[in-house]
N, C-alpha and C positions, 0 to 999 in steps of 0.2 A: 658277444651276443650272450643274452642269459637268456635260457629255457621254463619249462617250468612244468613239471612230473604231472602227467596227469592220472597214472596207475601206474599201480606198483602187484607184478604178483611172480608164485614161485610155482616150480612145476611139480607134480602131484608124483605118489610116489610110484604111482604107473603111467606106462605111456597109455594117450589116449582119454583120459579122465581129465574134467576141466582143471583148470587153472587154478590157483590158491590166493586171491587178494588179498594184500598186507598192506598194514598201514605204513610200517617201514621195512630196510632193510637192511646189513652190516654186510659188507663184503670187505674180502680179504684177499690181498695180493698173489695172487699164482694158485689161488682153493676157490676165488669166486664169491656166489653169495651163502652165508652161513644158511644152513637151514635148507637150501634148493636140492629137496632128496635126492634125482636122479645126477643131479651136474655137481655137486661140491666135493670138491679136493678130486676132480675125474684128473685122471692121467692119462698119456695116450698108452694103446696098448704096445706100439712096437717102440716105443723111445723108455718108457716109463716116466717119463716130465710131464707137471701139468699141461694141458690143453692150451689151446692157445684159445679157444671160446668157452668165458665162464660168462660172460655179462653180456645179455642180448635189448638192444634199445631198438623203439621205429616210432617217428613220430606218427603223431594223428592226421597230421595233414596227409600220409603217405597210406593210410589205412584207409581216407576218405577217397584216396584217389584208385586203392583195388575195389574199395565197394562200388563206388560210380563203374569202373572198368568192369566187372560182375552184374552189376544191374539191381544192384543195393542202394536202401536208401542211407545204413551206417552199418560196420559191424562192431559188435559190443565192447568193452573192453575186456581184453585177456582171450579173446578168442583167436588173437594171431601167434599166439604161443611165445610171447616176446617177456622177459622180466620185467622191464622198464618203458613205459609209451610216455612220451613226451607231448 
């Protein structure tokens, strides 16, 4: 099956502040996405090893499906705090 990105954004360098949409983005194996201020190169605190969630994805079909469940008519992109919506 092929997908097909429909936003892309990074999380801001405080919690709670919107989202950051990018055009693209460079991730890197066990650091995540480059650039993503609060998540890039996080480690855990009791192991000291990358995290195991650097890359966060949700389609739009599934975004359509908490607004209908909320009693929304859409929610926008990048308000589900997700990197990549599909």
């Amino acid at each position: 099956m092929i997908g097909r990105v429909a936003s892309l954004h990074l999380h801001p360098q405080k919690a709670g502040e919107p989202m950051l949409p990018v055009n693209y983005i460079a991730i890197e194996t066990n650091a995540g996405i480059v650039g993503n201020s609060r998540y890039w190169q996080r480690r855990s605190r009791s192991t000291g090893k990358p995290t195991n969630r650097q890359v966060s994805l949700i389609e739009r079909e599934q975004i359509a499906e908490h607004a209908n469940a909320l009693g929304l008519p859409t929610i926008e992109y990048g308000l589900v705090r997700s990197n990549i919506e599909t």
